[in-house]
N, CA, C, O and CB atoms as a CASP TS submission, in Angstrom:
PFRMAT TS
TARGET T0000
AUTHOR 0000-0000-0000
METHOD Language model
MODEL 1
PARENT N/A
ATOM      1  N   UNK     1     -39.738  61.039  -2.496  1.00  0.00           N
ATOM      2  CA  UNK     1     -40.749  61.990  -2.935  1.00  0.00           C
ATOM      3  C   UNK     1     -40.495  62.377  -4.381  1.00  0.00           C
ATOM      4  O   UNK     1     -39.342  62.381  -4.814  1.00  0.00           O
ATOM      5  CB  UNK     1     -40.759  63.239  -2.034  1.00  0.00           C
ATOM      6  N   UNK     2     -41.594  62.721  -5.188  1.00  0.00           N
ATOM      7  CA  UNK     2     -41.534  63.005  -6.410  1.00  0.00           C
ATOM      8  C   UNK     2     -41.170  64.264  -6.635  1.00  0.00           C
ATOM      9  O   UNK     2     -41.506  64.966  -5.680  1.00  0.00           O
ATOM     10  CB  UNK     2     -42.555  62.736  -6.967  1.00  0.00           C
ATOM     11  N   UNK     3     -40.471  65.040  -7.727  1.00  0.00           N
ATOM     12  CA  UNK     3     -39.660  66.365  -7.680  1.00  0.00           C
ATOM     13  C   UNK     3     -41.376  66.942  -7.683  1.00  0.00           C
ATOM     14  O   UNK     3     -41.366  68.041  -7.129  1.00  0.00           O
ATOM     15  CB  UNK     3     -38.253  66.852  -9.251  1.00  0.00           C
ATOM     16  N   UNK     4     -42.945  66.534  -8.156  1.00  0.00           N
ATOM     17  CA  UNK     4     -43.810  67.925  -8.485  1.00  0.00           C
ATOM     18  C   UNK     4     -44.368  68.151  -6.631  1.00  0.00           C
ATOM     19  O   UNK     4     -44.781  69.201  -6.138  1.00  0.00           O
ATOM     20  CB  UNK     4     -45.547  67.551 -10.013  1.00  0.00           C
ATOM     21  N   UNK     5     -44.225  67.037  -6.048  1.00  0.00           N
ATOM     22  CA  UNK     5     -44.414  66.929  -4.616  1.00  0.00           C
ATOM     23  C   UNK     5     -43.894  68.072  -4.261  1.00  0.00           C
ATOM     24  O   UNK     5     -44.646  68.994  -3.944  1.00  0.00           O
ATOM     25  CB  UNK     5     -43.827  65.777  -3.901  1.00  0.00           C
ATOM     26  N   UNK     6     -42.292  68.252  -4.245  1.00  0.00           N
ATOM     27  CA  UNK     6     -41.208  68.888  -3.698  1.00  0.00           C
ATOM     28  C   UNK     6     -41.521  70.294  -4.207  1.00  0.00           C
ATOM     29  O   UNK     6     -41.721  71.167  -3.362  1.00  0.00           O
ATOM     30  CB  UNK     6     -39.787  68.266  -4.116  1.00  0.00           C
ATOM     31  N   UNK     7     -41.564  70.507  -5.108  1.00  0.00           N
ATOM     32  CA  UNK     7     -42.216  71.907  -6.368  1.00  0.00           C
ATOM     33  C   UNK     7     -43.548  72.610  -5.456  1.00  0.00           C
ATOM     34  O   UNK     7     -43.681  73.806  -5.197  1.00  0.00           O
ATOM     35  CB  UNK     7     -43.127  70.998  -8.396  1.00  0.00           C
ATOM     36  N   UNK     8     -44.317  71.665  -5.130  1.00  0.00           N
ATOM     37  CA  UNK     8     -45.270  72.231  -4.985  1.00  0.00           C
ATOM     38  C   UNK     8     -45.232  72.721  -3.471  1.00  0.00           C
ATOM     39  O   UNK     8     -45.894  73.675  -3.062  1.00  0.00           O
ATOM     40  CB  UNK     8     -46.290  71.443  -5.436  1.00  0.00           C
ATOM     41  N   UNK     9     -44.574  72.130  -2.871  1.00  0.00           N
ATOM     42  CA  UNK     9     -44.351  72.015  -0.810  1.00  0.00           C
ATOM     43  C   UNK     9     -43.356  73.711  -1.487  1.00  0.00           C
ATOM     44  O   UNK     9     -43.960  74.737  -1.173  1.00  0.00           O
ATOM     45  CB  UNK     9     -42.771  69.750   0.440  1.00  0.00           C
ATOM     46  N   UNK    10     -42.475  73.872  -2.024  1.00  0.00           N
ATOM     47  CA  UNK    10     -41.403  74.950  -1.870  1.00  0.00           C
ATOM     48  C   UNK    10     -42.189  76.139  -2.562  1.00  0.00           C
ATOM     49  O   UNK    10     -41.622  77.226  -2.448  1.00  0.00           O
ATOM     50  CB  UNK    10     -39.827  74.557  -2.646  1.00  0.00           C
ATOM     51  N   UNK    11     -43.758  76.141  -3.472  1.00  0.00           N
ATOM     52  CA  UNK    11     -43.976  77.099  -3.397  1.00  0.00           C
ATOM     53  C   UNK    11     -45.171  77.786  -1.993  1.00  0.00           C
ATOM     54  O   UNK    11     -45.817  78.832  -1.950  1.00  0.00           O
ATOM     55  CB  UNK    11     -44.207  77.147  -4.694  1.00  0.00           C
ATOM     56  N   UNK    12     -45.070  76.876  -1.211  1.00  0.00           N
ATOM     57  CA  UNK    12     -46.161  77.187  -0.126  1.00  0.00           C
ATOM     58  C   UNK    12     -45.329  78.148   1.200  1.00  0.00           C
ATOM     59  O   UNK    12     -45.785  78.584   2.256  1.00  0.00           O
ATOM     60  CB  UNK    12     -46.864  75.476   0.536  1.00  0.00           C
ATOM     61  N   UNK    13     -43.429  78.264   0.379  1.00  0.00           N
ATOM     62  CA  UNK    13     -42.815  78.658   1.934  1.00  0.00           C
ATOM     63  C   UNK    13     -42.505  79.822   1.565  1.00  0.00           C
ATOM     64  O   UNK    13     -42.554  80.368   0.463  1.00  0.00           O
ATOM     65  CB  UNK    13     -41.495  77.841   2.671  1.00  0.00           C
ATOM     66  N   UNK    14     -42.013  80.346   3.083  1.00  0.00           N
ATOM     67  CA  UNK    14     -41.879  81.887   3.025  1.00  0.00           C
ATOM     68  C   UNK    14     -40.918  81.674   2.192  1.00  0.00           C
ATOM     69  O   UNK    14     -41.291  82.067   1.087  1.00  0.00           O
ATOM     70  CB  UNK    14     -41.567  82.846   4.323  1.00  0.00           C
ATOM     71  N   UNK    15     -39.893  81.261   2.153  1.00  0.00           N
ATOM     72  CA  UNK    15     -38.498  81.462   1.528  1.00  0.00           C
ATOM     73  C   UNK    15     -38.879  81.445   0.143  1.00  0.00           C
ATOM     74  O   UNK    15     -37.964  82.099  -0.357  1.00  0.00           O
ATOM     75  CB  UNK    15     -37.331  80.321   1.891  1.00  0.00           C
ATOM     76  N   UNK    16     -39.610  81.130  -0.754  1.00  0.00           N
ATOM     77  CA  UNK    16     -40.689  81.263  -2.122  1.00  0.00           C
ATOM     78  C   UNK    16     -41.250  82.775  -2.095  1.00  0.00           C
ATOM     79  O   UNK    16     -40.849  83.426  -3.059  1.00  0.00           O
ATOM     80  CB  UNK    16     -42.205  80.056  -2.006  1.00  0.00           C
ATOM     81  N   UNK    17     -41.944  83.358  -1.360  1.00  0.00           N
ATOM     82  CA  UNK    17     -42.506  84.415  -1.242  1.00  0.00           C
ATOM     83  C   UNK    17     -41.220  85.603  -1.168  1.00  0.00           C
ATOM     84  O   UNK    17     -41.419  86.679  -1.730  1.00  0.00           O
ATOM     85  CB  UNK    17     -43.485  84.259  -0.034  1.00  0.00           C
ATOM     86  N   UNK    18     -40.002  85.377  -0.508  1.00  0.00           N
ATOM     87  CA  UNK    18     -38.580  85.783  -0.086  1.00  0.00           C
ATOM     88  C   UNK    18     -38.439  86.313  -1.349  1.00  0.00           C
ATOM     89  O   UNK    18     -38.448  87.502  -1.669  1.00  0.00           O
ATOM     90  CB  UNK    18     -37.419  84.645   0.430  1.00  0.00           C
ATOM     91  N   UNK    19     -38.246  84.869  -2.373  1.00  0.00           N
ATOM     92  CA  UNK    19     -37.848  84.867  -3.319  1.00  0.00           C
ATOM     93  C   UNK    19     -37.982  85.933  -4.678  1.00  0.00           C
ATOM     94  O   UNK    19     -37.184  86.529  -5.402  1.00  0.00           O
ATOM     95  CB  UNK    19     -38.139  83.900  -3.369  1.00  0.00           C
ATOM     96  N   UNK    20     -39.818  85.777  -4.553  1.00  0.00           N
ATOM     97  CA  UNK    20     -40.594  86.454  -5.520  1.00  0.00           C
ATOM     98  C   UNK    20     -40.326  87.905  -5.088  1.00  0.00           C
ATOM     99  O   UNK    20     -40.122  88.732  -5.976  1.00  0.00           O
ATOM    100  CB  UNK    20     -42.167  86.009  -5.541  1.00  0.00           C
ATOM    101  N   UNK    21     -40.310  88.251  -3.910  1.00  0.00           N
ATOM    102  CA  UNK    21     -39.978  89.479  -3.415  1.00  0.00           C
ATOM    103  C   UNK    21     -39.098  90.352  -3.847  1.00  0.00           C
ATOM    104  O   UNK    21     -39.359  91.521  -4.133  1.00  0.00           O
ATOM    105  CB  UNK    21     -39.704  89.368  -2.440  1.00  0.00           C
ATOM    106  N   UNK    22     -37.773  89.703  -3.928  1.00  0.00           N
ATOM    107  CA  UNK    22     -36.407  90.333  -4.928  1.00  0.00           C
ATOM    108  C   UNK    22     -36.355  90.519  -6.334  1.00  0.00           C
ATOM    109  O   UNK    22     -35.627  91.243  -7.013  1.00  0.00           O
ATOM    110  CB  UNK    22     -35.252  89.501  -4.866  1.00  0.00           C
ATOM    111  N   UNK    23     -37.445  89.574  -6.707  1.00  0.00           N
ATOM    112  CA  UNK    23     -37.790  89.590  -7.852  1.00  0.00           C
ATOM    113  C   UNK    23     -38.809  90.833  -8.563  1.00  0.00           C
ATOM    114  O   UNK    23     -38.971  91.075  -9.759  1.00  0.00           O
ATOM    115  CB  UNK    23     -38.259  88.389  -7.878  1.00  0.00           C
ATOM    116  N   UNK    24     -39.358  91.443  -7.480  1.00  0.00           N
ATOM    117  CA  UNK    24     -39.753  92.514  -7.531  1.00  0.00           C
ATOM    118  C   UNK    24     -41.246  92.152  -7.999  1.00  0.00           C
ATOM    119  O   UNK    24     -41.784  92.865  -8.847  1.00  0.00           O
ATOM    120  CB  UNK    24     -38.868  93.381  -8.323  1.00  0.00           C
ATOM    121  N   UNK    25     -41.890  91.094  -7.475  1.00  0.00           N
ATOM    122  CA  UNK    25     -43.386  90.833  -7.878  1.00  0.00           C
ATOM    123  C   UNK    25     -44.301  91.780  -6.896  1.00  0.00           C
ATOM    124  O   UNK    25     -43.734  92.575  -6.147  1.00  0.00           O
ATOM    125  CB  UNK    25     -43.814  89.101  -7.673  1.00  0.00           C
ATOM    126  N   UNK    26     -45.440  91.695  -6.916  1.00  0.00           N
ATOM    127  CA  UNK    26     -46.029  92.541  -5.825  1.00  0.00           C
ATOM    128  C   UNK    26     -46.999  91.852  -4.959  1.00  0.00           C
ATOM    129  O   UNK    26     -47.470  90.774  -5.322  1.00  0.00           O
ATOM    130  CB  UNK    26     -46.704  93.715  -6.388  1.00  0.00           C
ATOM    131  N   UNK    27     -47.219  92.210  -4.223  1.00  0.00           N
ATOM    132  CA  UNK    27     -48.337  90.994  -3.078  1.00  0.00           C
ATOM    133  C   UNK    27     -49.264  90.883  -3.367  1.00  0.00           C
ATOM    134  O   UNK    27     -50.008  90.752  -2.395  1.00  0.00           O
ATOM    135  CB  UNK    27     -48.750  91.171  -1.686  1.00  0.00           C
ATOM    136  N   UNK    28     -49.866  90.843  -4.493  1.00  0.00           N
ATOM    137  CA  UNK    28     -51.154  90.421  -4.895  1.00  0.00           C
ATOM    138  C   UNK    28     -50.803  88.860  -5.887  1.00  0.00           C
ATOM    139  O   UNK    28     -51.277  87.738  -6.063  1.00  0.00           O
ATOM    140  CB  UNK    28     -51.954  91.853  -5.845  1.00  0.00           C
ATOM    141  N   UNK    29     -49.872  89.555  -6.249  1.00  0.00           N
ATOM    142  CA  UNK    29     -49.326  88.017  -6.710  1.00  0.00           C
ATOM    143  C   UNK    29     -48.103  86.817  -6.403  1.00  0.00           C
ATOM    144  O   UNK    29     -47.630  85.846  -6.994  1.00  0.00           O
ATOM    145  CB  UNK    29     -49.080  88.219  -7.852  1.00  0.00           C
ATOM    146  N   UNK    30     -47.904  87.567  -5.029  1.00  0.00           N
ATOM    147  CA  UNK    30     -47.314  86.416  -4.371  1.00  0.00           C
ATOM    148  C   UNK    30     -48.605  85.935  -3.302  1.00  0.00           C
ATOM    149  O   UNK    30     -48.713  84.810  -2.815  1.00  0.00           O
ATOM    150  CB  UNK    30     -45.748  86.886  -3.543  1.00  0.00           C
ATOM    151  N   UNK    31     -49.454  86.983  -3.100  1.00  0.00           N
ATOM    152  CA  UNK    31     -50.754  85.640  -2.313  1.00  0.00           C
ATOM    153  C   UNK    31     -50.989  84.673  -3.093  1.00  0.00           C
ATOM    154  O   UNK    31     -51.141  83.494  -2.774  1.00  0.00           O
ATOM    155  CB  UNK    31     -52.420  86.098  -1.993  1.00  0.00           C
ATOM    156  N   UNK    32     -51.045  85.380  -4.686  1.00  0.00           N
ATOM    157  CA  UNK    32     -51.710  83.825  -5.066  1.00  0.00           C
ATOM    158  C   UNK    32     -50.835  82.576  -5.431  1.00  0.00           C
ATOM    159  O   UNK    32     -51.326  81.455  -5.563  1.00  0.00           O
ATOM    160  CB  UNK    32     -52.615  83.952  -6.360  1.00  0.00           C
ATOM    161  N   UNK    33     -49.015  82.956  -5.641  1.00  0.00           N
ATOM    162  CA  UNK    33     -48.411  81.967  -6.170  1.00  0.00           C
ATOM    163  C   UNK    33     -48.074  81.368  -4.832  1.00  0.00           C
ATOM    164  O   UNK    33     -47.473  80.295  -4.871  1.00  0.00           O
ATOM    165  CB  UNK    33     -47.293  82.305  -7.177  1.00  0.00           C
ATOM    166  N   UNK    34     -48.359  81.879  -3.656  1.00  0.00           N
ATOM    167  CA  UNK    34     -48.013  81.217  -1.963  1.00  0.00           C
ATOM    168  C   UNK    34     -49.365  81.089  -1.263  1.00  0.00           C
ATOM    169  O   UNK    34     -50.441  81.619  -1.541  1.00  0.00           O
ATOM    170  CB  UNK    34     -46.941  82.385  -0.832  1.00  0.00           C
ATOM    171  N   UNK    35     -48.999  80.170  -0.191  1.00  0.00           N
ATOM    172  CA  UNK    35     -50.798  80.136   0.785  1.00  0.00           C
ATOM    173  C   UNK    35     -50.585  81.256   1.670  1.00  0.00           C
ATOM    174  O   UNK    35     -51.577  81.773   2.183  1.00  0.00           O
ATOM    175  CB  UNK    35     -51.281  78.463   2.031  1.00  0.00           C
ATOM    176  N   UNK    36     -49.452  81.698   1.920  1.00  0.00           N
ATOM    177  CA  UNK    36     -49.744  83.312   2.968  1.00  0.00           C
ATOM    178  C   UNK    36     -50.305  84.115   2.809  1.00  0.00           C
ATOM    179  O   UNK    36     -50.558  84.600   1.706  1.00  0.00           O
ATOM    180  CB  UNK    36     -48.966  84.163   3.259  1.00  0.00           C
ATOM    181  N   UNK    37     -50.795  84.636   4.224  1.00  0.00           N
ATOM    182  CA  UNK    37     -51.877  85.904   3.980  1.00  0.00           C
ATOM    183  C   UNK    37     -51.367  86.738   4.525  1.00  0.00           C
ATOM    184  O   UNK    37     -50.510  86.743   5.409  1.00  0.00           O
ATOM    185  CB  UNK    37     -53.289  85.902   4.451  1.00  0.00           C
ATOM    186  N   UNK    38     -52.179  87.930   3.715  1.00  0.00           N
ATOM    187  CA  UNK    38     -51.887  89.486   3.500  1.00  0.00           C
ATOM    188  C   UNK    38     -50.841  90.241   4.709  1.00  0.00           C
ATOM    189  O   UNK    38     -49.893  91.013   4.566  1.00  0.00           O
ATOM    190  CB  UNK    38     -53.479  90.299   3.544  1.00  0.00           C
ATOM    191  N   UNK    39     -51.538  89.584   6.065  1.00  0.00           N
ATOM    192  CA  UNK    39     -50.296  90.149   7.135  1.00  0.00           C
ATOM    193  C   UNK    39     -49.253  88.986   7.396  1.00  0.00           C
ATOM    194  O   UNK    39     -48.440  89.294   8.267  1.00  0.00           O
ATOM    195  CB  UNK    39     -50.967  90.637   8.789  1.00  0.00           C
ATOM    196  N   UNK    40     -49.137  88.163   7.042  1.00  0.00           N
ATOM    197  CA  UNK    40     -47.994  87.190   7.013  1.00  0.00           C
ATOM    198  C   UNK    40     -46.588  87.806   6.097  1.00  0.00           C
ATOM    199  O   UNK    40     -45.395  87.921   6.377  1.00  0.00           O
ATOM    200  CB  UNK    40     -48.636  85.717   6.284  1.00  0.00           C
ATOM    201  N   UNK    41     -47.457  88.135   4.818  1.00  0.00           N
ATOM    202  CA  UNK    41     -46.848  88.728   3.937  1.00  0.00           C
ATOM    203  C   UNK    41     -46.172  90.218   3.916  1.00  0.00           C
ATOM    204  O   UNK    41     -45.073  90.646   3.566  1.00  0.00           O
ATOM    205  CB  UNK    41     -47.625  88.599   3.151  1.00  0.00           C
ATOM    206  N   UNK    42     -47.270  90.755   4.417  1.00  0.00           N
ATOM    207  CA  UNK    42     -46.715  91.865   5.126  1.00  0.00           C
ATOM    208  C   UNK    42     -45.788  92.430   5.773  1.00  0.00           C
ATOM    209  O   UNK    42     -45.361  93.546   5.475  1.00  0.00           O
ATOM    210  CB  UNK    42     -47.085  92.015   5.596  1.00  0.00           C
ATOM    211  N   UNK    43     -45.218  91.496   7.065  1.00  0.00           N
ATOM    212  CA  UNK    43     -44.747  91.619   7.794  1.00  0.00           C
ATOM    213  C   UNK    43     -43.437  90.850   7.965  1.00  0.00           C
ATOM    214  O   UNK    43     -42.679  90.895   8.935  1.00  0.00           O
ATOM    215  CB  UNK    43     -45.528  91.596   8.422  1.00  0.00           C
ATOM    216  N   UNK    44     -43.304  90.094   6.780  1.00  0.00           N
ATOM    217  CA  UNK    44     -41.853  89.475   6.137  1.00  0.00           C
ATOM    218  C   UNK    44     -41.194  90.601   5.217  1.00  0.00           C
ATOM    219  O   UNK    44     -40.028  90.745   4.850  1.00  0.00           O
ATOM    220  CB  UNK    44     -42.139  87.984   5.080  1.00  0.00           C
ATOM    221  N   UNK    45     -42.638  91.538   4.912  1.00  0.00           N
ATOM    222  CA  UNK    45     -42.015  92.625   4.048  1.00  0.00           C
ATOM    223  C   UNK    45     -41.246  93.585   4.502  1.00  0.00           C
ATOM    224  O   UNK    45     -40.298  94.095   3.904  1.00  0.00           O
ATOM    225  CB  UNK    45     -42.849  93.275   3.450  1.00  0.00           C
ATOM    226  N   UNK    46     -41.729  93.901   5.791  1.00  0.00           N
ATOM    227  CA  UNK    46     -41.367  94.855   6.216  1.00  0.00           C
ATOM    228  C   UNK    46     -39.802  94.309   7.106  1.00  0.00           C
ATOM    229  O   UNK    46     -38.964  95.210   7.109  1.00  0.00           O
ATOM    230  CB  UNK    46     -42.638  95.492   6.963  1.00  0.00           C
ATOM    231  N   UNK    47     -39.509  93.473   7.564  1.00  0.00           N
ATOM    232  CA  UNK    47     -38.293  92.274   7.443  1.00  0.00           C
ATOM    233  C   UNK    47     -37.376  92.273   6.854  1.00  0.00           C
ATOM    234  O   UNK    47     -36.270  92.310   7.394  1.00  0.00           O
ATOM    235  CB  UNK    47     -38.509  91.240   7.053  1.00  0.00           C
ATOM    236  N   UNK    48     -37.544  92.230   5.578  1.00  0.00           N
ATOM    237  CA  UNK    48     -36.656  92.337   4.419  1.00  0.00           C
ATOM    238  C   UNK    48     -36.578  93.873   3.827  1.00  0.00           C
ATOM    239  O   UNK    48     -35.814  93.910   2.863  1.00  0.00           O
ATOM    240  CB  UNK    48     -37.194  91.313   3.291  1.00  0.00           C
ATOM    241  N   UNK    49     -37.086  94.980   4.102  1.00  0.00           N
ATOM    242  CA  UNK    49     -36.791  96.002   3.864  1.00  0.00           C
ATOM    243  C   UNK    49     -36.206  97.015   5.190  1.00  0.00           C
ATOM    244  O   UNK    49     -35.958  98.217   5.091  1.00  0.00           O
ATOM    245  CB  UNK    49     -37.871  96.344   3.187  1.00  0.00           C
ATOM    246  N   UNK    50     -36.109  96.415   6.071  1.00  0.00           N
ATOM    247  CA  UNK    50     -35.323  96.510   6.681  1.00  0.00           C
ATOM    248  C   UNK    50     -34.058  96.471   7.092  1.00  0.00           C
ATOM    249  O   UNK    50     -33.392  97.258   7.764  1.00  0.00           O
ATOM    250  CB  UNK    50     -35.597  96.325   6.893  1.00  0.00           C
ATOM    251  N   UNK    51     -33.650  94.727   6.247  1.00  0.00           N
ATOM    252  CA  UNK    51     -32.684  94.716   5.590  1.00  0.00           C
ATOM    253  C   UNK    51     -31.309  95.366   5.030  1.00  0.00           C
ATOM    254  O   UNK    51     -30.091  95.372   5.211  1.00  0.00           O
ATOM    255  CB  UNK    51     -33.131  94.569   5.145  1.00  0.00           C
ATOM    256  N   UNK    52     -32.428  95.955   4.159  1.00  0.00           N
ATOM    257  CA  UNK    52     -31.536  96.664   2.790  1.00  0.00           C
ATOM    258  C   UNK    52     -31.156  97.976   3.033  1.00  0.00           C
ATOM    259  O   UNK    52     -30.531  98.606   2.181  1.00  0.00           O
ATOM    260  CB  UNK    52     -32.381  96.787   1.355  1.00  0.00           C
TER
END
């Protein structure tokens, strides 16, 4: 597989959205840099702030 193949499959996963998360982006713009929706997203959020 080609690395933009691979690039593009790793921004479609939660663990991408994980990512952007710590990074402190906000869910309007991890819907659009990921294909998850709003309660997908949501509810990984609430996941990881649980966490901490």
């Amino acid at each position: 597989m080609n690395d933009n193949y691979k690039d593009n499959r790793y921004k479609e996963t939660k663990e991408y959205a994980q990512e952007l998360f710590t990074k402190g982006v906000c869910m309007g713009e991890v819907m659009k840099k990921t294909r998850l929706t709003e309660d997908e997203i949501a509810h990984m959020r609430e996941k990881l702030d649980k966490e901490e």
